[in-house]
C-alpha positions as CSV (number, residue, x, y, z in Angstrom):
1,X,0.0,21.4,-2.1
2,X,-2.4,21.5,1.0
3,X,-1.4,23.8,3.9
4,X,-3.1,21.1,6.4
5,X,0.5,19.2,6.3
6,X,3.9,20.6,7.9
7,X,5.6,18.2,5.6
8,X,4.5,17.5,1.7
9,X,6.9,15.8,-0.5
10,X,6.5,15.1,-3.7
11,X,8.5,12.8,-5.9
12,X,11.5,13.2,-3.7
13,X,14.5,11.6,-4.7
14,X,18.1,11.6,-3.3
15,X,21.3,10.3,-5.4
16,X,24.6,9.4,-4.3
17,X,27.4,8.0,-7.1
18,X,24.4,8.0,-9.6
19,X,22.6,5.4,-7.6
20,X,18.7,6.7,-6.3
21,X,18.4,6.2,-2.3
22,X,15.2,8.0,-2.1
23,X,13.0,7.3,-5.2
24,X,9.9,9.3,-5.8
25,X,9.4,9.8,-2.1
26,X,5.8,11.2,-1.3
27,X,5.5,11.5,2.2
28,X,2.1,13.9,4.3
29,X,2.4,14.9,7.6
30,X,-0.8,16.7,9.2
31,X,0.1,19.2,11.6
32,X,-0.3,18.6,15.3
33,X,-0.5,14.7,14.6
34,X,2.5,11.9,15.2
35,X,3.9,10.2,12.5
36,X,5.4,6.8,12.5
37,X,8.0,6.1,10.2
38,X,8.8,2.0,9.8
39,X,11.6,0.2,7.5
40,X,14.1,-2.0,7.4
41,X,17.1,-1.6,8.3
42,X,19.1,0.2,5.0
43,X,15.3,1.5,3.4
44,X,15.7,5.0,3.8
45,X,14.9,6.4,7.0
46,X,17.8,8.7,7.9
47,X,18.3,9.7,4.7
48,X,14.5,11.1,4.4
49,X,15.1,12.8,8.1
50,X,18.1,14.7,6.5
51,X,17.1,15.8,3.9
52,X,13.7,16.9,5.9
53,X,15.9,18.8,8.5
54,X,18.5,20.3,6.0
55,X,21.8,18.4,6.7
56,X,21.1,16.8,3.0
57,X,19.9,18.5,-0.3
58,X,17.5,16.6,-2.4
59,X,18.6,15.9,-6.0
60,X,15.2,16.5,-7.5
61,X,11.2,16.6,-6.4
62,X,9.1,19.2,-4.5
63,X,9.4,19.7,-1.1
64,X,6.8,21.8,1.2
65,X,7.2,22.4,4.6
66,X,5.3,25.3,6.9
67,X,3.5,26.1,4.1
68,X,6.6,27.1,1.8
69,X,8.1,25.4,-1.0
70,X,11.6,24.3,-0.9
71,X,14.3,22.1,-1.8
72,X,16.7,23.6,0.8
73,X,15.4,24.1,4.1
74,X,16.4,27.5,4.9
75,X,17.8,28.5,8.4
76,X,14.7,30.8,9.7
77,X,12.8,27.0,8.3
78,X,15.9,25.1,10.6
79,X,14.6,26.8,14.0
80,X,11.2,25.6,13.7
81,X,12.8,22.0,13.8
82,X,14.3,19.8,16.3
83,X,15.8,16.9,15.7
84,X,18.1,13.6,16.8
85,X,19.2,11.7,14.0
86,X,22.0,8.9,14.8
87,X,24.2,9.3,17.5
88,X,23.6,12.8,19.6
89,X,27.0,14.2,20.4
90,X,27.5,16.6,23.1
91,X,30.3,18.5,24.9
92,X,31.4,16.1,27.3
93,X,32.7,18.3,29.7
94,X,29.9,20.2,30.5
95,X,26.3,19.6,32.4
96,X,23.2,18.8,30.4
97,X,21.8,22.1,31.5
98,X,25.0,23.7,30.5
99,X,24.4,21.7,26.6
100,X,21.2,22.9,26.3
101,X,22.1,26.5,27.3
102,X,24.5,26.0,24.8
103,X,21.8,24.7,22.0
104,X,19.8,27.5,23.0
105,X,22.7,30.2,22.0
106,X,23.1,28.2,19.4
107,X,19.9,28.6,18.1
108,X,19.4,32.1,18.6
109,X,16.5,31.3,20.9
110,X,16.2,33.1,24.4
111,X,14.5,32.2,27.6
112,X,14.0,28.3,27.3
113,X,13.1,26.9,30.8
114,X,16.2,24.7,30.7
115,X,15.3,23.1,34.6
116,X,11.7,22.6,33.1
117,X,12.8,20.6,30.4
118,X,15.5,18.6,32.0
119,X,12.4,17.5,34.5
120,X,10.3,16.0,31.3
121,X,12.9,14.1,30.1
122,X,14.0,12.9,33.7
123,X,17.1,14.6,34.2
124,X,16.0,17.0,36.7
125,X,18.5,15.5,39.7
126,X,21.4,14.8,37.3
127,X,21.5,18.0,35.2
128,X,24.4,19.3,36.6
129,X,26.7,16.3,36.1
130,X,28.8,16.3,33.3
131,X,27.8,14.3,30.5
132,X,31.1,11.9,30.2
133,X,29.4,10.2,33.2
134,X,26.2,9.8,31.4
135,X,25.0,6.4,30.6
136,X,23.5,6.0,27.0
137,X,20.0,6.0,28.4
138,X,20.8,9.6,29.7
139,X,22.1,10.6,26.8
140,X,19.2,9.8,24.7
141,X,16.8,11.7,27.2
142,X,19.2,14.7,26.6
143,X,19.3,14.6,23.4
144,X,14.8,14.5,23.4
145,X,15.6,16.9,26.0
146,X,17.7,19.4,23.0
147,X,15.4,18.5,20.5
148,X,12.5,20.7,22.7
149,X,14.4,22.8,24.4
150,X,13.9,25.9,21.8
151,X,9.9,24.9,21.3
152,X,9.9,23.9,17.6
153,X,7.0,22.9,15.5
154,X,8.2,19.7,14.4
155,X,10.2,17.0,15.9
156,X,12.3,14.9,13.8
157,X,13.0,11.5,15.8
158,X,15.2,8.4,14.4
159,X,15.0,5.8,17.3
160,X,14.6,8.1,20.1
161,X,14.2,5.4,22.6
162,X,17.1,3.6,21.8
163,X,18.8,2.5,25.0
164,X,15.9,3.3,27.2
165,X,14.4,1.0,29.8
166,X,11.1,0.2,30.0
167,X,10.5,3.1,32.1
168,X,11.8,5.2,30.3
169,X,10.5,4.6,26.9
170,X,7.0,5.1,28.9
171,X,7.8,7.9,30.2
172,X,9.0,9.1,26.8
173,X,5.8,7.9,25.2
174,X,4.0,10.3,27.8
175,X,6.0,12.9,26.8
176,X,5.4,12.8,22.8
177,X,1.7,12.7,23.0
178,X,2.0,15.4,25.5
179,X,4.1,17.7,23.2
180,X,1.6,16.6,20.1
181,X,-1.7,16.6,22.2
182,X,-1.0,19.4,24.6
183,X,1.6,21.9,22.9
184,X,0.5,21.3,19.3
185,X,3.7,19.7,18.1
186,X,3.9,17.9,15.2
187,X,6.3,14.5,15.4
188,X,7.8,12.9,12.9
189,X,9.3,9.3,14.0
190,X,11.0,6.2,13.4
191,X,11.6,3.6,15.8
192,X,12.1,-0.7,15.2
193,X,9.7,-0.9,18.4
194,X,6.7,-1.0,16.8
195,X,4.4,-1.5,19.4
196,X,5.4,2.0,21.0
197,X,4.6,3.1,17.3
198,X,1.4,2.1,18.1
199,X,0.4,3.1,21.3
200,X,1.2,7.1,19.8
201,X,1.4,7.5,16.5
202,X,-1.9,8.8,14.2
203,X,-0.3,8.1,10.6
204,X,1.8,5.3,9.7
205,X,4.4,5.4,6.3
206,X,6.2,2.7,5.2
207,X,9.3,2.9,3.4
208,X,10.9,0.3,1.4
209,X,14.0,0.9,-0.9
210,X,13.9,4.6,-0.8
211,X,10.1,4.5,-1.3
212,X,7.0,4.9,0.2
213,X,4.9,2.5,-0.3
214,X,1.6,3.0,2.2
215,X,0.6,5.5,4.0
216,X,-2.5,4.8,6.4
217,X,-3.9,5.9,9.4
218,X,-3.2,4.2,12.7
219,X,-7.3,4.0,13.1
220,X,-7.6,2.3,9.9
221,X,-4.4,-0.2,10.4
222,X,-6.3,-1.2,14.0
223,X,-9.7,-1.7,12.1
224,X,-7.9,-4.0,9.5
225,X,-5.3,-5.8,11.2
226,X,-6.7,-6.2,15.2
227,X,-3.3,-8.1,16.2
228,X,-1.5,-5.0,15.8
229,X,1.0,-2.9,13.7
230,X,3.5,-5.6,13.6
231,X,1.5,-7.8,11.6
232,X,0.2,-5.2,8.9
233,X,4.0,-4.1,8.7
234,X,5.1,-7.9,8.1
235,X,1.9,-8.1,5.5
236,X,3.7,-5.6,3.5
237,X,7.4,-6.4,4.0
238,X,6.2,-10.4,3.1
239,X,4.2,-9.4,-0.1
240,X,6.5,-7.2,-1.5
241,X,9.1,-10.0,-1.3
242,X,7.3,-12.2,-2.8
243,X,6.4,-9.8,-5.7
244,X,10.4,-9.7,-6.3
245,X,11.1,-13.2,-6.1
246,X,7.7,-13.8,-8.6
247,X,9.5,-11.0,-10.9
């Protein structure tokens, strides 16, 4: 497998009740680059994000990430992630910086500029408020805000700018390119917006029914389809429905 990708998957598949999920999922992630990750509702997404962050074991294929083989991601593997997959869940009784000195413990990590990160994600003023007064624009900015807060290597992102305004999501926008461009992060996300997809993202994968069927550089998608992502992700979705309905 090539060491130029944090994330090399080879025929990865993922079962539950004897029915496939994920079927022969190849998926290549070059370090330091963003990643969008488009489906349907119900093709696959969150499932691929667990099993990439640990919280679900494959049930067969090769799986490389940092440069080590591995069907379990091991916990030294776990700190070099950060993640928000579904809904995040915090203790509602405490501040944001009082979560994310929590995570930190958690984590094993030490020093983490909590106040720094808080101001990224636009918390700075509202930090010390506890989060049962948060709206679910705040929460989702706390819970990019966890996701960094330890400096991982890879960010593993399902909707992350669900309930944002359209502020926000451009301020989060600035932020992701900052921590790929700037810090050298690598980001893996999903996201139904697919025109924020565009503005950041270098690779594009497409999943449908548990598989991957393209994988193309944002570049080449611009070069080949000049209205935009949304219409070379409808080209796909549209032809492969026809190919079932001529089958």
């Amino acid at each position: 497998m090539n060491h130029h990708f944090i994330i090399e998957t080879n025929n990865l598949t993922k079962t539950f009740g004897g029915k496939e999920v994920i079927k022969g999922c190849n998926m290549h992630v070059e370090k330091g680059t963003i990643y969008g990750f488009l489906g349907a509702n119900g093709a696959g997404k969150t499932t691929v994000f667990k099993l990439l962050s640990g919280l679900l074991t494959p049930t067969m294929g090769k799986l490389q990430m940092f440069g080590i083989d591995n069907l379990s991601t091991p916990s030294d593997m776990l700190s070099q992630i950060g993640t928000l997959i579904e809904t995040p869940i915090f203790y509602e009784h405490l501040s944001a910086a009082e979560n994310l000195r929590m995570h930190l413990a958690y984590m094993g990590k030490e020093g983490g500029n909590v106040e720094d990160v808080l101001s990224k994600v636009g918390l700075k003023d509202i930090g010390v408020q506890p989060v049962s007064t948060f709206s679910l624009g705040m929460r989702q900015r706390l819970a990019i805000a966890r996701a960094i807060i330890h400096k991982p290597q890879l960010l593993i992102l399902d909707e992350p700018i669900n309930g944002l305004d359209p502020m926000g999501i451009k301020e989060m926008r600035d932020l992701f390119l900052y921590l790929a461009k700037t810090e050298g992060m690598t980001l893996l996300i999903s996201s139904h917006i697919l025109t924020e997809i565009e503005h950041i993202a270098d690779t594009i994968g497409v999943i449908v029914n548990g598989t991957i069927v393209r994988e193309v550089s944002m570049d080449k998608v611009k070069v080949e389809y000049p209205s935009g992502l949304e219409e070379y992700f409808m080209d796909i979705m549209i032809g492969r429905k026809e190919n079932e309905n001529a089958d």
